[in-house]
C-alpha positions in Angstrom: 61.6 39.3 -43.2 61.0 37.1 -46.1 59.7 33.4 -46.4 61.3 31.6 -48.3 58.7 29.9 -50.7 59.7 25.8 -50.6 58.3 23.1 -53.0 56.7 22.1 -49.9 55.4 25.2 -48.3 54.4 26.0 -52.5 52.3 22.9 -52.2 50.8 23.3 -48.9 49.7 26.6 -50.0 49.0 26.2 -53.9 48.5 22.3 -53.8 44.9 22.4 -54.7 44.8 25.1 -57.0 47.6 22.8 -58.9 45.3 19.6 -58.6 42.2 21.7 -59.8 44.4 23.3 -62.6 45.5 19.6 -63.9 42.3 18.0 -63.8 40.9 20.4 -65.7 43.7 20.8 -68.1 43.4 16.8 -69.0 39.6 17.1 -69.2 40.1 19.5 -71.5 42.5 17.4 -74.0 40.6 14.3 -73.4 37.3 16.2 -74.8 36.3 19.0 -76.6 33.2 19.9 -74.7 34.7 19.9 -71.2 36.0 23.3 -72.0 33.0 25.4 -73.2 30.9 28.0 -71.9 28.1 26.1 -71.1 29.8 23.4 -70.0 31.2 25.3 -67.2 27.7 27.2 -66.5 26.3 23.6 -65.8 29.2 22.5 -64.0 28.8 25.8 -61.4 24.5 25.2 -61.6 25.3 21.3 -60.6 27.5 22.3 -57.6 25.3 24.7 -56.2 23.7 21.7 -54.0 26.8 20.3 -52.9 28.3 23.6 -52.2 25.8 25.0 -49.9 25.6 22.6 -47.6 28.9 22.0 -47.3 29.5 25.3 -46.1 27.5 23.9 -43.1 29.0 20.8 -43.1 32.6 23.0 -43.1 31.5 25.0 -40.0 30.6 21.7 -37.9 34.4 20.1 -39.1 35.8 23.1 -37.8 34.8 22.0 -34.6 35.5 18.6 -34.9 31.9 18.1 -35.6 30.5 15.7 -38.3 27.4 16.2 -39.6 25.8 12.7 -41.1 22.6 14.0 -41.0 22.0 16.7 -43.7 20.8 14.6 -46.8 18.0 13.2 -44.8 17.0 16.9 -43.4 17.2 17.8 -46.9 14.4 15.4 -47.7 12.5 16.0 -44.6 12.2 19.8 -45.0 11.7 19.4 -49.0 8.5 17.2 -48.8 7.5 19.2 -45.7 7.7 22.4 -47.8 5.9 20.8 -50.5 3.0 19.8 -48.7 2.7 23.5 -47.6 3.0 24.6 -51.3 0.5 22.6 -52.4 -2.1 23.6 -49.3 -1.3 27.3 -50.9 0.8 28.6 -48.7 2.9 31.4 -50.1 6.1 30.6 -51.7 8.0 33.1 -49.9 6.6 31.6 -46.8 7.0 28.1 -47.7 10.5 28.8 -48.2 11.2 30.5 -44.7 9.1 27.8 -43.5 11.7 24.9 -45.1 14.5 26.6 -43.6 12.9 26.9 -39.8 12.5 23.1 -40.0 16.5 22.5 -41.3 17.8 24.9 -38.0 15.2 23.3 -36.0 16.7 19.8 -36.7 20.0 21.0 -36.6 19.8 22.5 -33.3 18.7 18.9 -31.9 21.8 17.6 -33.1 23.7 20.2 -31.3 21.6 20.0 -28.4 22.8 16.2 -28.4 26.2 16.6 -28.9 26.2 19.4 -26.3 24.2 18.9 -23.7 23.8 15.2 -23.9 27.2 14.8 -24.7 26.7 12.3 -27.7 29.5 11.9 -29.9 28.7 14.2 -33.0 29.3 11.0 -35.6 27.0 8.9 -33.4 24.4 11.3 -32.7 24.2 12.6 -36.5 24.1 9.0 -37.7 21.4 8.4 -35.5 19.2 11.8 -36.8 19.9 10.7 -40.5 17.6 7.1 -40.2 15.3 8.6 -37.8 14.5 11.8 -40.1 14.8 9.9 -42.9 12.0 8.1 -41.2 10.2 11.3 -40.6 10.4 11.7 -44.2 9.2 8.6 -45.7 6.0 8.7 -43.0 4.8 11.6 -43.7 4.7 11.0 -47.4 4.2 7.3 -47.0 7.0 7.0 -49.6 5.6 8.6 -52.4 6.9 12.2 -54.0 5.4 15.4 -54.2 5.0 16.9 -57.3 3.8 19.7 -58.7 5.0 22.6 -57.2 4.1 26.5 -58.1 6.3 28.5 -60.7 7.1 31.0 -58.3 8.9 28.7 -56.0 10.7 26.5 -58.6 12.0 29.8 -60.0 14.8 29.1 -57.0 15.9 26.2 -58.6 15.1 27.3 -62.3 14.9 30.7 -62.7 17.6 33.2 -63.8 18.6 36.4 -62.6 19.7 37.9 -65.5 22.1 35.7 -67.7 23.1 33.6 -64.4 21.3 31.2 -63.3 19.3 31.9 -59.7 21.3 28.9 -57.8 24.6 30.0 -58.5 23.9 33.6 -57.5 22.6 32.1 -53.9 25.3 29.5 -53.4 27.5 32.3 -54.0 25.9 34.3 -51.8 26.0 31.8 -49.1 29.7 31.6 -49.6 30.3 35.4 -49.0 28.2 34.9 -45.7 30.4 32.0 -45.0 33.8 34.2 -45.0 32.6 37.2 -43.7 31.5 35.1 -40.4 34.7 32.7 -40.2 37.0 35.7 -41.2 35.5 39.4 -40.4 33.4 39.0 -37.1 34.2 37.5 -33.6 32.0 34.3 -33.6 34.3 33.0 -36.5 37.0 33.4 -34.7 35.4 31.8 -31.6 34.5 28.7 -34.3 38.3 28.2 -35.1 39.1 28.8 -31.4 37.0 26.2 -30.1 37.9 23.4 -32.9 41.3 24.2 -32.2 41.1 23.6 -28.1 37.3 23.4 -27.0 38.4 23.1 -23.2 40.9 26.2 -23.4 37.9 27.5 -25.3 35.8 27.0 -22.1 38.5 28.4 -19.5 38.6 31.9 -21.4 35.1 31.8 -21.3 33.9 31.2 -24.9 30.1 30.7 -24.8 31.0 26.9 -26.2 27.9 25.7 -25.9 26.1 28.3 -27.9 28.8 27.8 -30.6 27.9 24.0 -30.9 24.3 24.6 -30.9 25.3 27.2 -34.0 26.9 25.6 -36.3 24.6 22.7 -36.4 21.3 24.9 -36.4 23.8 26.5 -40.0 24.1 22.9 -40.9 20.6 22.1 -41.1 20.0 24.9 -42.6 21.7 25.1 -45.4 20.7 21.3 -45.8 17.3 23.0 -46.1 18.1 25.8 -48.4 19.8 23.1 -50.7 16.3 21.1 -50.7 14.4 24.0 -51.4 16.3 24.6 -55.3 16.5 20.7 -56.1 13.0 20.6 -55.5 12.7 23.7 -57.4 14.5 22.8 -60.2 12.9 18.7 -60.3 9.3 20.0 -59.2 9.2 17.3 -56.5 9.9 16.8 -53.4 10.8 12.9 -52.7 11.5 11.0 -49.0 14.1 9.7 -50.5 15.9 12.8 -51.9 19.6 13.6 -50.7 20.9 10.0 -50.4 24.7 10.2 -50.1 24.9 14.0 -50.2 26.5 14.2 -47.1 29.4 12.2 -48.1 30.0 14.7 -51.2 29.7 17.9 -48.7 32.7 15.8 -46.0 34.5 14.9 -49.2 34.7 18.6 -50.5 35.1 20.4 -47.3 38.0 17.9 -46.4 39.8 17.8 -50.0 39.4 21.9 -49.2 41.8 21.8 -46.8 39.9 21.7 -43.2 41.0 19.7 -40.7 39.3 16.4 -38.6 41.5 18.1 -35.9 39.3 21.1 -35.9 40.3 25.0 -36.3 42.2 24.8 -39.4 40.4 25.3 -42.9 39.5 28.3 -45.7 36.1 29.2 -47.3 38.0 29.6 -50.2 39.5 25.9 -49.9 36.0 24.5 -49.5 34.7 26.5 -52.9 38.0 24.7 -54.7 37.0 21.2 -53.2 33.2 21.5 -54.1 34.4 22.7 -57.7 36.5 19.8 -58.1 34.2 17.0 -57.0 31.9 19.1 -59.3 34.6 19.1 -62.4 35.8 15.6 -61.7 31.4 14.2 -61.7 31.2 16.3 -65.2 34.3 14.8 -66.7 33.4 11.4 -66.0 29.9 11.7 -67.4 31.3 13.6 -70.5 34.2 10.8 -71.0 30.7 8.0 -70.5 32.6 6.6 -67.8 29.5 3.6 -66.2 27.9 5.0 -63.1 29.9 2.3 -61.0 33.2 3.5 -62.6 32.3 6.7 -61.7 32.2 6.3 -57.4 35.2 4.1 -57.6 37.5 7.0 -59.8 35.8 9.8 -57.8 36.5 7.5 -54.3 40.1 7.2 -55.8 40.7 11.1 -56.6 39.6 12.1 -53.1 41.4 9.1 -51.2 44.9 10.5 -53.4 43.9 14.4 -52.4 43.4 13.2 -48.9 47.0 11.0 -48.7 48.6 14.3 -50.9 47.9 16.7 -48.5 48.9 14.1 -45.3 52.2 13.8 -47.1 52.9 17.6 -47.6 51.5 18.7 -43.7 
């Protein structure tokens, strides 16, 4: 049988693609070096951040999760991985290291939303000040600098003509949609957003799932940390203000649902390219930084209220 294809079911399926498309065709005729090779090859090394965590920060919002927390585990696990650089640990080690304490402090958050029964935006909001904390004590607010070539070589190096970044964002991305899309626990994910207590009467192990996708959260918070302090060569307590607020933004102009069980891999890479697109045209157009939050606020809020309209 065939489906008709509607203006509205076009939109529902194409819509971002179309709002990607536009932005980037009047970027284009507003300036001439929106549109260049490496242009675009800073635009995809810039996103990298933003991109892997919000694959975390998707898998949480697929279960009607929130995950307030990942800018300040960012910082934690970054000046805690630089402290170990600098006592000569090994960068290899370092870096497994960074990404132990990210699951670590994401598995607290799903032990508090699980077990404790916190509310997720609650119990997230309350990690962010208190690791934030963390952060700023055990550096007594000042950065870390000075870290080894071999480790910033995840932040700066290349691996052949692409930079090292992209290749593991992308990489993270291919992880993302093999789990949500080719193997039973991604289907348990979407099954559990989509009814958590039916979830529980078939006997999904729900608990285990919650405890999951936080413990992914934090880490990729973690892995994000470990390039920007790579490619800055320090590690601040302060690092990752705000970055949680990009990663919701992007996962939710992607497509996926508050609701829970309803989102695409593919729909997240579109929003953290457009966030990514829409930051680089406003800095190539010298749009003032306070300019900049309210047209980026006012994109997203018109994505958000677009797709409402069309669902």
């Amino acid at each position: 049988m065939t489906v008709r294809l509607t203006p509205r079911t076009f939109l529902q399926q194409y819509g971002l693609v179309v709002s990607f498309l536009v932005l980037c065709a009047g970027l284009t005729m507003a300036t001439d070096r929106f549109f260049t090779a490496d242009n675009w090859l800073n635009i995809l090394r810039q996103s990298t951040i933003n991109g892997i965590i919000s694959v975390g920060m998707m898998l949480v919002i697929l279960t009607r999760g929130i995950d307030l927390s990942v800018g300040s585990i960012l910082a934690l696990a970054s000046v805690m991985t630089a402290d170990q650089l600098q006592q000569g640990v090994d960068p290899l080690a370092a870096l497994g290291f960074c990404l132990l304490v990210g699951a670590l402090l994401g598995l607290v958050n799903g032990a508090l939303v699980t077990f404790i029964k916190i509310p997720p935006f609650i119990a997230t909001l309350g990690m962010m000040t208190v690791v934030r904390g963390l952060a700023l004590s055990y550096t007594e607010g000042q950065p870390i600098t000075g870290l080894p070539d071999a480790f910033r070589s995840w932040g700066t190096g290349f691996i052949g003509p692409i930079p090292t970044p992209i290749i593991v964002a992308a990489l993270i991305f291919a992880v993302g949609y093999v789990l949500l899309v080719h193997t039973p626990l991604g289907r348990f994910i979407f099954g559990y957003g989509d009814n958590d207590r039916a979830a529980l009467f078939t006997g999904l192990p729900t608990h285990r799932i919650v405890l999951f996708v936080y413990a992914v959260s934090g880490t990729c918070a973690a892995l994000a940390g470990a390039i920007l302090i790579g490619r800055l060569n320090s590690a601040a307590p302060t690092g990752g203000v705000g970055y949680e607020f990009d990663a919701i933004a992007a996962v939710v102009v992607g497509g996926t649902s508050f609701d829970g069980g309803e989102g695409t891999i593919w729909g997240t890479l579109l929003g953290v390219l457009l966030i990514a697109v829409l930051n680089n045209g406003l800095n190539l157009l010298n749009v003032p930084t306070p300019f900049q939050d309210v047209a980026k606020g006012a994109v997203i809020a018109l994505a958000l209220l677009f797709y409402k309209a069309i669902r």
